[in-house]
Backbone as ProteinMPNN parsed JSONL, in Angstrom:
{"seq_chain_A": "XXXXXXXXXXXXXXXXXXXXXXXXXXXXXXXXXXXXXXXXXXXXXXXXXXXXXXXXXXXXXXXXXXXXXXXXXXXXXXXXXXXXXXXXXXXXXXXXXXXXXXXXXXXXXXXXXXXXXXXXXXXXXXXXXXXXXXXXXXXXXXXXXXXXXXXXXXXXXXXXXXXXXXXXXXXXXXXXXXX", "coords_chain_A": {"N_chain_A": [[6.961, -62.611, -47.481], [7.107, -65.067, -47.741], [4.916, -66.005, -49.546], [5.417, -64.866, -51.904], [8.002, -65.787, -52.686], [6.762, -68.771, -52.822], [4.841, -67.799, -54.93], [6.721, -67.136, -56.944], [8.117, -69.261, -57.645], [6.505, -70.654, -58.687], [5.228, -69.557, -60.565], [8.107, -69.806, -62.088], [7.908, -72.965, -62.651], [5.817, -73.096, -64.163], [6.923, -71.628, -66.141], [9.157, -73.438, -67.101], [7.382, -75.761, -67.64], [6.105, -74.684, -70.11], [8.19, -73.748, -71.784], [8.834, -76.646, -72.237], [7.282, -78.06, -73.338], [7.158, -76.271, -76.135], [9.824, -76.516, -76.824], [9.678, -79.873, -77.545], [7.369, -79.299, -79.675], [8.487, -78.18, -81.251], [10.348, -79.941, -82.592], [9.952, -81.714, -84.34], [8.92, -81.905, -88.066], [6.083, -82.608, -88.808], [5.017, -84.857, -90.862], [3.679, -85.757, -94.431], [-0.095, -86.256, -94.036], [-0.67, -87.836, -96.193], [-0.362, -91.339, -98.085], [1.933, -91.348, -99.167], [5.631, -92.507, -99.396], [8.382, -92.718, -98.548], [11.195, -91.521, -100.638], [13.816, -91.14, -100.732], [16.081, -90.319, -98.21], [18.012, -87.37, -96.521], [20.663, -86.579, -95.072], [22.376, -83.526, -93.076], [24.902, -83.125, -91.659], [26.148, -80.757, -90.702], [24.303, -79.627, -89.977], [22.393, -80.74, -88.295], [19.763, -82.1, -88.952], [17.714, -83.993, -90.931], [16.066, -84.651, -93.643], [13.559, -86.024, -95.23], [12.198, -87.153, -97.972], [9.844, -87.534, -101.091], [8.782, -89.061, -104.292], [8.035, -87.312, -105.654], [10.679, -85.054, -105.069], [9.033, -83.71, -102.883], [8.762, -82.482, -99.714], [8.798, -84.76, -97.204], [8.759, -84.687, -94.271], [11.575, -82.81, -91.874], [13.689, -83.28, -89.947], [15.376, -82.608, -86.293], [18.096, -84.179, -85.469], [20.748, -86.227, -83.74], [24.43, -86.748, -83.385], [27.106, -88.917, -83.998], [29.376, -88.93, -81.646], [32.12, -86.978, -81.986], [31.566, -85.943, -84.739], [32.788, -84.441, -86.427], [33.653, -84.691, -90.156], [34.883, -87.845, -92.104], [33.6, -91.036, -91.282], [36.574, -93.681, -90.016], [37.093, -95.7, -88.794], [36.336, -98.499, -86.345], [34.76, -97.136, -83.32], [35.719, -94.304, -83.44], [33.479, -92.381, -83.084], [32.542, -91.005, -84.956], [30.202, -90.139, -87.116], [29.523, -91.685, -90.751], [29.843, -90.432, -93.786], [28.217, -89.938, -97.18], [27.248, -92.071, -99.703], [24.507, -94.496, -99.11], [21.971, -96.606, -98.431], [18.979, -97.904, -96.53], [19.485, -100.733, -95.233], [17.867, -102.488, -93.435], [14.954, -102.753, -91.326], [14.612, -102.475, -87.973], [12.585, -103.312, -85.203], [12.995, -104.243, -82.584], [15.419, -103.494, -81.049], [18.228, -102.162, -78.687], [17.475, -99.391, -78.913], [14.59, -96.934, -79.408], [12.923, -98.099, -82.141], [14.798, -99.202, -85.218], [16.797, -98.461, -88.146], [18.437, -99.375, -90.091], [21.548, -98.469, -91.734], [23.79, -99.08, -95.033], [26.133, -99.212, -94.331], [29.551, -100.145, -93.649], [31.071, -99.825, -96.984], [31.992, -101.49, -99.681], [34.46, -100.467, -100.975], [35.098, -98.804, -98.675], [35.728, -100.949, -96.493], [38.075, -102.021, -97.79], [39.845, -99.811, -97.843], [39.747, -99.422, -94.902], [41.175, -101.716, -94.939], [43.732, -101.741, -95.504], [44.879, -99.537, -94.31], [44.906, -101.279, -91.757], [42.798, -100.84, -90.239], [39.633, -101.374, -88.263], [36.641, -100.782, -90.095], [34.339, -100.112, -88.64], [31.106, -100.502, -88.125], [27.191, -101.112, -88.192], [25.879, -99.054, -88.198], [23.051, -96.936, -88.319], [20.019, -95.0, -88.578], [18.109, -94.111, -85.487], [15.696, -94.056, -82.443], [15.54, -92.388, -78.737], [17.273, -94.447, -76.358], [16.078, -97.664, -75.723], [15.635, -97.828, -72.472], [15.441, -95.054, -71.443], [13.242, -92.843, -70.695], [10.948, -91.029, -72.531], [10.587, -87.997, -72.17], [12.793, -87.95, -70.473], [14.494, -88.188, -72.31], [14.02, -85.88, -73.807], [15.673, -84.357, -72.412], [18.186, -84.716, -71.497], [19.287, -85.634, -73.702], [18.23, -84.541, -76.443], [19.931, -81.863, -78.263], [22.232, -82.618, -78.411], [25.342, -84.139, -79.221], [25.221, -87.529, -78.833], [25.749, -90.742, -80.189], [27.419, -93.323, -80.882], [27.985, -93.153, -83.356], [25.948, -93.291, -84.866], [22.801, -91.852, -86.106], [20.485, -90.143, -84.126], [17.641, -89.21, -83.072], [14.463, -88.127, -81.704], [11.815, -90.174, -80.318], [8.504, -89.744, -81.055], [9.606, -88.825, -83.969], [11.022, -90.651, -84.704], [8.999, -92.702, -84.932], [7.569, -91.799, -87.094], [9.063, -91.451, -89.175], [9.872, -94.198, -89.636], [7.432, -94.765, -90.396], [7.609, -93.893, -92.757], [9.466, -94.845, -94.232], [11.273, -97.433, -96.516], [13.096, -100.616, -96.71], [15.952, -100.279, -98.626], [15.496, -97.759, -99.022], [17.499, -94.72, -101.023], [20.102, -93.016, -98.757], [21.738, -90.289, -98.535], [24.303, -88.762, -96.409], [25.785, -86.273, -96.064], [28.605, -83.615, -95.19]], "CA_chain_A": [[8.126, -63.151, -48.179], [6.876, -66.321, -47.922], [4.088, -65.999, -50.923], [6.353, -64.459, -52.832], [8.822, -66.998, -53.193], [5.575, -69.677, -53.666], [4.38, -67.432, -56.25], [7.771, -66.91, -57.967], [8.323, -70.73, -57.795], [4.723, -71.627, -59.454], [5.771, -68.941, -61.994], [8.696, -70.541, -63.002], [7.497, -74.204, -63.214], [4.892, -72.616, -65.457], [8.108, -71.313, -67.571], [9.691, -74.429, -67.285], [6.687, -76.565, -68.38], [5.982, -74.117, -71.877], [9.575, -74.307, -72.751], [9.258, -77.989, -72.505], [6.217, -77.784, -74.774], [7.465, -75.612, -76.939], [10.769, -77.451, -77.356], [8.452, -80.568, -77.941], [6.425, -79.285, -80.603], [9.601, -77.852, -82.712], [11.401, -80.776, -82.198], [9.868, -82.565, -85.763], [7.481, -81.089, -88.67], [5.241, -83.825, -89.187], [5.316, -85.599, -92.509], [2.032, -85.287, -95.089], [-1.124, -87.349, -93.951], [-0.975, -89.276, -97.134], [0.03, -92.716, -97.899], [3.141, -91.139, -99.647], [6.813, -93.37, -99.558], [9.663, -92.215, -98.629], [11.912, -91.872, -101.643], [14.75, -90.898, -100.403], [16.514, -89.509, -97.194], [19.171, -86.325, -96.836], [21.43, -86.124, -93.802], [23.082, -82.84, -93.132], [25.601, -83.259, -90.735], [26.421, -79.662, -90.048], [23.066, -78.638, -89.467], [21.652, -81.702, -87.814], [18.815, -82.163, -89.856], [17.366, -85.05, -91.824], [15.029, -84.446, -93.999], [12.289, -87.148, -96.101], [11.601, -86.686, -99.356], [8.648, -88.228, -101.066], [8.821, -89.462, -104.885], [8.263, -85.851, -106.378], [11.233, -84.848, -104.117], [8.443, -82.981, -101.984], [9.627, -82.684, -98.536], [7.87, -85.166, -96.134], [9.672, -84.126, -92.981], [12.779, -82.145, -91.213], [14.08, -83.662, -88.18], [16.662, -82.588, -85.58], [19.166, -85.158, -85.323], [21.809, -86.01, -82.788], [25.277, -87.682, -83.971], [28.075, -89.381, -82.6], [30.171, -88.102, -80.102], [32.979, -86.54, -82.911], [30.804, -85.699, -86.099], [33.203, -83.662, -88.237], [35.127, -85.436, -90.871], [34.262, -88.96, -92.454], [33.562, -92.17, -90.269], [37.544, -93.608, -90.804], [37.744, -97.098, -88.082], [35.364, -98.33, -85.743], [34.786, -96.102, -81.952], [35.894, -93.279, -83.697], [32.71, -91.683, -82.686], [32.06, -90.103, -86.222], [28.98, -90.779, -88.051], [29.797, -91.504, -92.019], [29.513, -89.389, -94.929], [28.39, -90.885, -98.36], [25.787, -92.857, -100.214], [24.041, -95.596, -98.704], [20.939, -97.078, -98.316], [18.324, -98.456, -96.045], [19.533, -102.116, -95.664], [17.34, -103.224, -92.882], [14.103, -102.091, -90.136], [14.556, -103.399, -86.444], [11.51, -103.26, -83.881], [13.941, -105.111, -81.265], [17.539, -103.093, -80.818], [18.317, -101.327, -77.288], [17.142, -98.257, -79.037], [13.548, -97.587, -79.975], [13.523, -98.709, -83.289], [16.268, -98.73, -85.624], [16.896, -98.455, -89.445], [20.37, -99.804, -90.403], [22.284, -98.135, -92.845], [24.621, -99.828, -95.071], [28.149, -98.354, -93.904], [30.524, -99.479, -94.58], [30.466, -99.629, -98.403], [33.041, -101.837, -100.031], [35.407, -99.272, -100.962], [35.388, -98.259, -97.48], [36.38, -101.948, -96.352], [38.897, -102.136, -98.433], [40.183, -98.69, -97.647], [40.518, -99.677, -94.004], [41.826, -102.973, -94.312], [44.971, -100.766, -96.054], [45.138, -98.7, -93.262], [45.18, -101.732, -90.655], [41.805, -100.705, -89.357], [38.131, -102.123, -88.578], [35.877, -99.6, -90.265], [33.225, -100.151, -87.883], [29.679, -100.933, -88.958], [26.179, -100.805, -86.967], [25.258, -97.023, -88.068], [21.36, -96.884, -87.546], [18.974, -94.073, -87.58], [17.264, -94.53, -84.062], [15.599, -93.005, -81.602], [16.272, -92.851, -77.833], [17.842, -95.711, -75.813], [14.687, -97.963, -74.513], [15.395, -97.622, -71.23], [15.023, -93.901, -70.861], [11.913, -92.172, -71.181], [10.998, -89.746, -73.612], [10.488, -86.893, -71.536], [14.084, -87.557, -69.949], [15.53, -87.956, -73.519], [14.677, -84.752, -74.334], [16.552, -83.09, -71.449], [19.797, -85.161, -71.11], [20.188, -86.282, -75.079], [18.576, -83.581, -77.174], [20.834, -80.836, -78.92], [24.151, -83.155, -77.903], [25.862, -85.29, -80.148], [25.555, -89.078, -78.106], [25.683, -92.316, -80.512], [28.722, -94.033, -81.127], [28.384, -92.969, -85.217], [24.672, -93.231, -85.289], [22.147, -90.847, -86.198], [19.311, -90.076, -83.179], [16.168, -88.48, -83.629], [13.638, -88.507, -80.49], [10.722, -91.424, -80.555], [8.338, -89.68, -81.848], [10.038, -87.972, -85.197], [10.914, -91.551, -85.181], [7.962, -93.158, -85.041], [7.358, -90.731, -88.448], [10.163, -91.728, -90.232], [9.674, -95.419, -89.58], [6.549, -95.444, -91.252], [7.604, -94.161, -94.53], [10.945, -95.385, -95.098], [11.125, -99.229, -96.78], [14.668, -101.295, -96.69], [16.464, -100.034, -99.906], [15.364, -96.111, -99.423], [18.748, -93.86, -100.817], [20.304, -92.242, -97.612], [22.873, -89.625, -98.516], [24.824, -88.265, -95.018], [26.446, -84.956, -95.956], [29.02, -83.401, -94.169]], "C_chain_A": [[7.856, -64.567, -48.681], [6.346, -66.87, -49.344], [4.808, -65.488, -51.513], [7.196, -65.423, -53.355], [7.784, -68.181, -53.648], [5.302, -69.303, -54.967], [5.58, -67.065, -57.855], [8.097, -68.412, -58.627], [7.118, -71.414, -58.53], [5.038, -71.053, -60.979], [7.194, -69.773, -62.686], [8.703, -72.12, -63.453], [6.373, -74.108, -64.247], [5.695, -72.27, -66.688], [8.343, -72.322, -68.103], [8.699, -75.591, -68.289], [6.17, -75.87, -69.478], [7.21, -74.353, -72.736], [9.693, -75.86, -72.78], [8.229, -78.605, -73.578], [6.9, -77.41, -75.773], [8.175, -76.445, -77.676], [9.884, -78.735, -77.866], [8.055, -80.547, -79.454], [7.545, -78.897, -81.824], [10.337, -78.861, -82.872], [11.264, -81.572, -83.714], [8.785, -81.582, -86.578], [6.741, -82.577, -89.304], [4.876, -83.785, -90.572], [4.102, -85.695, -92.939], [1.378, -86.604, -94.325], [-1.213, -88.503, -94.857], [-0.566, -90.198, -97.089], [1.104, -92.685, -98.876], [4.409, -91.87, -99.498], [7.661, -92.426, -99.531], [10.49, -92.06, -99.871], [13.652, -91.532, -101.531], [15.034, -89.966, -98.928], [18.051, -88.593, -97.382], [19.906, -86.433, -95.42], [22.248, -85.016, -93.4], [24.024, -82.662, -91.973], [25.844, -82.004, -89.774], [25.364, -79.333, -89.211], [21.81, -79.496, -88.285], [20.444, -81.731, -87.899], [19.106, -83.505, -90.202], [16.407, -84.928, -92.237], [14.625, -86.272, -95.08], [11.939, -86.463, -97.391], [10.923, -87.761, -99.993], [9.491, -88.665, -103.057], [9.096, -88.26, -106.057], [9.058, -84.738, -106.147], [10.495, -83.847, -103.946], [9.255, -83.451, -100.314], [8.822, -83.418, -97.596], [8.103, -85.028, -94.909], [11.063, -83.605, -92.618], [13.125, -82.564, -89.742], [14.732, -83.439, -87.597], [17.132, -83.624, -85.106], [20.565, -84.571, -83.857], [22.955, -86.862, -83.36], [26.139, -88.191, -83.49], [28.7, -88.59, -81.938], [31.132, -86.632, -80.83], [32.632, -86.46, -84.024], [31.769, -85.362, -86.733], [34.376, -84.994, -88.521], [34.119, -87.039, -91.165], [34.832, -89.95, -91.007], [35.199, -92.97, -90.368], [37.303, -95.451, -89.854], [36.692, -96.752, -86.724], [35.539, -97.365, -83.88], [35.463, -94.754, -82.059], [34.847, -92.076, -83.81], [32.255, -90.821, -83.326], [30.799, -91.139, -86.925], [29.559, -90.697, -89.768], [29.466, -90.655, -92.765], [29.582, -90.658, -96.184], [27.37, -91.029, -98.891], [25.617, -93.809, -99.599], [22.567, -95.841, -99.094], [20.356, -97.497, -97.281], [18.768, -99.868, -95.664], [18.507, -102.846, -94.543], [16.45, -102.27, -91.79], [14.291, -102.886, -89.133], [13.836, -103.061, -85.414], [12.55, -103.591, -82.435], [15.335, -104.429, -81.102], [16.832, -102.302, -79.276], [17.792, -100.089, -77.631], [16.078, -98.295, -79.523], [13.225, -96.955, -81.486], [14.919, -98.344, -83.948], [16.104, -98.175, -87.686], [18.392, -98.406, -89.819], [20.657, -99.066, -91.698], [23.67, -99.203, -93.49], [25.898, -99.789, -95.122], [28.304, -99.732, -93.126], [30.352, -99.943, -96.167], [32.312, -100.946, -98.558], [34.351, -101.45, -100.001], [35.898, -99.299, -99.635], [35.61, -99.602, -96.195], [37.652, -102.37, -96.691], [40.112, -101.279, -97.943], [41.061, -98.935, -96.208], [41.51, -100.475, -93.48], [43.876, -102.062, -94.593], [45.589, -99.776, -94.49], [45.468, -100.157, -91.911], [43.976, -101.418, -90.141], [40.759, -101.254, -89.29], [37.029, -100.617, -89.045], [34.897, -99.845, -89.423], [31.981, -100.616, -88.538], [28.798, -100.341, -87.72], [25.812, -99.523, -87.306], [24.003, -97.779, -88.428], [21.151, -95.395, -87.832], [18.45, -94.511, -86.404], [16.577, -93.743, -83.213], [16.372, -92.998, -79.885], [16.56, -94.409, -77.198], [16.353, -96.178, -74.885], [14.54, -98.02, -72.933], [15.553, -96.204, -70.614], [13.69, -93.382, -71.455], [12.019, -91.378, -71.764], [11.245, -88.632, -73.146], [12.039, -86.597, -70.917], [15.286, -87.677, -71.356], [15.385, -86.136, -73.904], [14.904, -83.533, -73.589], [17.898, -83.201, -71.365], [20.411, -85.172, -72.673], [19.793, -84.845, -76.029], [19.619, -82.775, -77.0], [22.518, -81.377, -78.139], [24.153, -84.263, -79.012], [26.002, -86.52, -79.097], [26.2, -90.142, -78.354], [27.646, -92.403, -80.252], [29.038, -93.867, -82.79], [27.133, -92.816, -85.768], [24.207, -91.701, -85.169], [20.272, -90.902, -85.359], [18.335, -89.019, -83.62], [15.109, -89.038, -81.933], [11.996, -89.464, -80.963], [10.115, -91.019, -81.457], [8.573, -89.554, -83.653], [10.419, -89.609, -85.772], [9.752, -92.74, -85.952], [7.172, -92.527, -86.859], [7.766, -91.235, -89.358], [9.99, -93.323, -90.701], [8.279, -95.907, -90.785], [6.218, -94.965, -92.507], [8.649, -94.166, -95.337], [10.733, -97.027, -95.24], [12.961, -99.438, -96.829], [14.405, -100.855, -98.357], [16.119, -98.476, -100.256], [17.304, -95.546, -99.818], [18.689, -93.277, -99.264], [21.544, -91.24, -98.216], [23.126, -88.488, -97.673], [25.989, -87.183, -95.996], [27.543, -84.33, -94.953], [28.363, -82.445, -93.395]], "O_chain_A": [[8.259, -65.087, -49.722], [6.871, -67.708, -50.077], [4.931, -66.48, -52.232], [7.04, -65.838, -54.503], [7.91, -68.585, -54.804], [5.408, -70.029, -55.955], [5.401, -66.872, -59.057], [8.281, -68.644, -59.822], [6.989, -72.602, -58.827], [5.099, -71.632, -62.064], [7.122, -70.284, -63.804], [9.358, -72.51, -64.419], [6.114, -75.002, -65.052], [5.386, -72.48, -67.861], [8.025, -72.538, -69.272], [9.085, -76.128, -69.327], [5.513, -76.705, -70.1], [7.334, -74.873, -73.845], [10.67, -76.334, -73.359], [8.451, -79.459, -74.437], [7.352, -78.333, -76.45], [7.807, -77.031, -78.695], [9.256, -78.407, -78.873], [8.291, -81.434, -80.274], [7.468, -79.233, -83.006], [11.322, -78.533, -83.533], [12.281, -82.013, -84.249], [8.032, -80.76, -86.055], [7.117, -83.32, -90.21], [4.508, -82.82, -91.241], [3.228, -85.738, -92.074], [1.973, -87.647, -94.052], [-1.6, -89.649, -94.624], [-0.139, -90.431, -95.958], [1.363, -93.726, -99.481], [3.444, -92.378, -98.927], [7.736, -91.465, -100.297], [10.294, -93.178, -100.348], [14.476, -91.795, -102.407], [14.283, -89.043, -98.612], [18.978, -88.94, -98.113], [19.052, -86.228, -94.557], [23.356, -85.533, -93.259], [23.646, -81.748, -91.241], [25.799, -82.027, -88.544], [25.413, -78.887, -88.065], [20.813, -79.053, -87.716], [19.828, -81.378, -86.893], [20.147, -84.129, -89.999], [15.481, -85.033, -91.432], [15.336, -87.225, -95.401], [11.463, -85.346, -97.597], [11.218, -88.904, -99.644], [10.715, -88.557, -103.121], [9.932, -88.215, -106.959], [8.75, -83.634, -106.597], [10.825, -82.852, -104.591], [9.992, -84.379, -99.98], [7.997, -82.695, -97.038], [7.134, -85.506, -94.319], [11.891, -84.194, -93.313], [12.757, -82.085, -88.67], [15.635, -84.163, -88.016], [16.509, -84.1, -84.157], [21.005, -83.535, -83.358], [22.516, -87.865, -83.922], [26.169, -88.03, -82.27], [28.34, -87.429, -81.745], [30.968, -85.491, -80.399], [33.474, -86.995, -84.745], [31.856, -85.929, -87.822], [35.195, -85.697, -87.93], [33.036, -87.312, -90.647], [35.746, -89.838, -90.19], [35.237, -92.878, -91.595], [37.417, -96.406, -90.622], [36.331, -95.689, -86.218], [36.674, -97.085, -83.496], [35.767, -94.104, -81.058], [35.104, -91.03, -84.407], [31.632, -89.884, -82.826], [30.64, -92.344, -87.116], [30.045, -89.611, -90.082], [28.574, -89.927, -92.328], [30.297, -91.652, -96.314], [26.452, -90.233, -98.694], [26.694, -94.334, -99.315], [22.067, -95.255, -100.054], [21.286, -97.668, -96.493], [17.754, -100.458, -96.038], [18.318, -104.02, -94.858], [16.949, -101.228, -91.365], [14.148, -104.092, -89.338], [14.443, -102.427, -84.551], [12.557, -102.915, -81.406], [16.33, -105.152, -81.045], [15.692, -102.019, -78.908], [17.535, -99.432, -76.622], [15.863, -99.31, -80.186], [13.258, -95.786, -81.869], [15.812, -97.599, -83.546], [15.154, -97.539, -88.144], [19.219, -97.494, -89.788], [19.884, -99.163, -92.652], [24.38, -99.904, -92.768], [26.636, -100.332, -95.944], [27.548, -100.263, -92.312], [29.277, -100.482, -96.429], [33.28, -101.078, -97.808], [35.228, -101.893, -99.26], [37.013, -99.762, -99.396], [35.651, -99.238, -95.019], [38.309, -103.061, -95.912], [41.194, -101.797, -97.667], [42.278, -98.819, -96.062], [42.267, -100.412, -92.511], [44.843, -102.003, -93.833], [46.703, -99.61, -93.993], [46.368, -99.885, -91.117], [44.034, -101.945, -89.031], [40.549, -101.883, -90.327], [36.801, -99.655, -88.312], [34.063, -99.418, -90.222], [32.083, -101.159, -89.638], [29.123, -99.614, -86.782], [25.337, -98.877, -86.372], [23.936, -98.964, -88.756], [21.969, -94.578, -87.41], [18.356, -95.738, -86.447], [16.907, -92.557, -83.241], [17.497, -93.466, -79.711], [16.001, -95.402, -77.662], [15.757, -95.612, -73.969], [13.493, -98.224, -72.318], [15.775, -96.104, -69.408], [13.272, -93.584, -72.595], [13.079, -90.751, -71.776], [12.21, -88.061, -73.654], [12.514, -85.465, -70.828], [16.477, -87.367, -71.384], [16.3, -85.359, -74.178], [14.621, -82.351, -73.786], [18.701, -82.28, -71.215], [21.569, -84.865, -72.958], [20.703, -84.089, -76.368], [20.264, -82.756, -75.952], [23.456, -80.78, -77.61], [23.267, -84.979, -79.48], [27.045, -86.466, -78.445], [26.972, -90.692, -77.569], [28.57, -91.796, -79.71], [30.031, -94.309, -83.368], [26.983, -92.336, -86.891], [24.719, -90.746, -84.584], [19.254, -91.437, -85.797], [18.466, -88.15, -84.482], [15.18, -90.11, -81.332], [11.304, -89.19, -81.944], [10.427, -91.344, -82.602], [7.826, -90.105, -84.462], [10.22, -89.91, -86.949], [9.731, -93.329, -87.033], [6.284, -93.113, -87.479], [7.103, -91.531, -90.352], [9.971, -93.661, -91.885], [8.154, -96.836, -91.583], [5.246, -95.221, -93.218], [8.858, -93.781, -96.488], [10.207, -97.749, -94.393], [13.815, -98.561, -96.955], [13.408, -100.946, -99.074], [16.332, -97.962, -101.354], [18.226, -95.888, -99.078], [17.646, -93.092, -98.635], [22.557, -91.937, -98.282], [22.547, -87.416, -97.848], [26.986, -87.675, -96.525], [27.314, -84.587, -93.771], [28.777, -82.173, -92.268]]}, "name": "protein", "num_of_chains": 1, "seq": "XXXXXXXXXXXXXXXXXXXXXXXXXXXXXXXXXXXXXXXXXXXXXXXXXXXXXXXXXXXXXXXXXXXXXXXXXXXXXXXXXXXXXXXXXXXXXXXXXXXXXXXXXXXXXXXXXXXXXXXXXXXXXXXXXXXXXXXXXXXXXXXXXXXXXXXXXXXXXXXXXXXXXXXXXXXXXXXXXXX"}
């Protein structure tokens, strides 16, 4: 009885560690070798995706994304735990935020300042692509955070896929977040 249960228990940490591979390896499609530029980014909210597109809109990567807490519907006032919908842009890269790296988006948009002040509200700000929070490890991001919506409005992506993205998006790439 004894070996049995050993050998059932070896067998499934053998499961356990392929599905964590597996998951792993689908988790991004790695973006061309060349020295290609981002030219724009897509956000699909539904599908939690983000894809890269290059200059010839070729596709330079597909990423699974995580979003805030309350995705559907536009971003409306800040801790409302929705990520925006819209046009934006790139406005800034950050090596240094609590998360590792960042890429600021520029929400809120005028309009959408304006919009809230009408309403009485703070539209929020701070949306980011990012990856996980620097004080968890990779390996425990992608058990607790993948396939859950986390940020606070932001859009997550795990280190690596980051690490991807980072190095072929420039401040001023289009971003357009979809619902």
């Amino acid at each position: 009885m004894k070996k049995f249960f050993a050998k059932f228990l070896l067998f499934l940490l053998v499961l356990f560690g392929l599905w964590i591979g597996v998951t792993y390896l689908l988790s991004f499609v790695v973006p061309s070798e060349s020295e290609t530029r981002a030219s724009r980014i897509l956000v699909e909210k539904n599908l939690r995706r983000l894809t890269v597109f290059d200059e010839n809109n070729h596709i330079l990567g597909i990423y699974k994304i995580s979003l805030g807490a309350q995705p559907r519907g536009q971003k409306l006032e800040e801790g409302d735990g929705k990520t925006p919908e819209g046009n934006y842009e790139i406005s800034a890269k950050n090596a240094n935020t609590p998360y590792y790296l960042s890429l600021s988006i520029s929400y809120p948009t005028r309009k959408q300042i304006m919009e809230a002040r009408r309403r009485q509200q703070n539209p929020g700000g701070n949306i980011e692509i990012h990856g996980y929070p620097n004080w968890l490890p990779q390996v425990a991001g992608h058990f607790i955070l993948k396939n859950r919506d986390w940020t606070n409005g932001s859009i997550a992506l795990d280190n690596d896929a980051m690490d991807l993205i980072w190095s072929t998006v420039s401040v001023g790439t289009p971003i357009e977040i979809r619902p």
